[in-house]
C-alpha positions in Angstrom: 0.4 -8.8 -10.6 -0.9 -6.2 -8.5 -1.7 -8.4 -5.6 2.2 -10.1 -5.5 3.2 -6.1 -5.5 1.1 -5.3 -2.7 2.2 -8.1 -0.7 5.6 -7.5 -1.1 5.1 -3.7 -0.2 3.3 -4.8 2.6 6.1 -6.8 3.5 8.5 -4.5 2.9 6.8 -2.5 5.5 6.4 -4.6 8.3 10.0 -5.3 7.9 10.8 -1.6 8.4 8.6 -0.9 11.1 9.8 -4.5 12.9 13.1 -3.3 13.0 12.1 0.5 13.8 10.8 -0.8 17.0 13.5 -3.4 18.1 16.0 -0.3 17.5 13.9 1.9 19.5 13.1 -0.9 22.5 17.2 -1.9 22.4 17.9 2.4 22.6 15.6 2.4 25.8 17.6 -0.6 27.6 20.9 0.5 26.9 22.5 2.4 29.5 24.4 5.5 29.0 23.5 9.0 28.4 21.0 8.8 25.2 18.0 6.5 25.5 16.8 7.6 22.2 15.7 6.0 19.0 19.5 4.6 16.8 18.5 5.9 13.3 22.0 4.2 12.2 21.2 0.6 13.7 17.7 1.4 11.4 19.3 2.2 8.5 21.7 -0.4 8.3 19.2 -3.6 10.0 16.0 -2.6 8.3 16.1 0.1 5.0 19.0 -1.5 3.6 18.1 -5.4 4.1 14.1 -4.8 2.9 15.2 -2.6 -0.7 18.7 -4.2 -1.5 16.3 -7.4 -2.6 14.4 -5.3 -4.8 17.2 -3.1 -6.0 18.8 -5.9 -7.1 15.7 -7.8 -8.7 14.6 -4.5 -11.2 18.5 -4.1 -12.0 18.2 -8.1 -13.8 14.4 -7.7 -14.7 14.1 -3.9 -15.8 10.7 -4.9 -17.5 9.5 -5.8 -13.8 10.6 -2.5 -12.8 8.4 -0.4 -15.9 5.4 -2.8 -14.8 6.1 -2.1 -10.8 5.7 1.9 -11.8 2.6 1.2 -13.6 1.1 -0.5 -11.0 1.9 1.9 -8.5 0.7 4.3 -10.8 -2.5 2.8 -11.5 -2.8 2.3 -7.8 -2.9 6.2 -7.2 -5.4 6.8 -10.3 -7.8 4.8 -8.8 
């Protein structure tokens, strides 16, 4: 069990990040006035997409979501 929650954290991560850069590489070839990072485009293309999944996973299994605390917790024990 640990090891299908760490892979899915881990994927949950790369997601982020993936996304984090695309928005940051598209904010430095558009042209206009702010070549920044979009923290919106973020937001809405990577958070929301990677949790939604999960959100909506521990709301129909909430046993999954007492073991995924457990595990996490046991993962910060150790």
């Amino acid at each position: 069990m640990m090891k299908k929650n760490k892979i899915f954290l881990t994927l949950w991560l790369t997601w982020v990040i993936f996304i984090g850069y695309l928005t940051w590489f598209n904010g430095l070839n558009k042209k206009g006035a702010y070549l920044g990072f979009n923290w919106e485009e973020w937001v809405w293309f990577g958070i929301l997409p990677a949790t939604i999944p999960y959100l909506i996973y521990f709301i129909w299994k909430p046993e999954s979501l007492k073991n995924f605390i457990n595990c996490l917790k046991s993962l910060f024990k150790s």
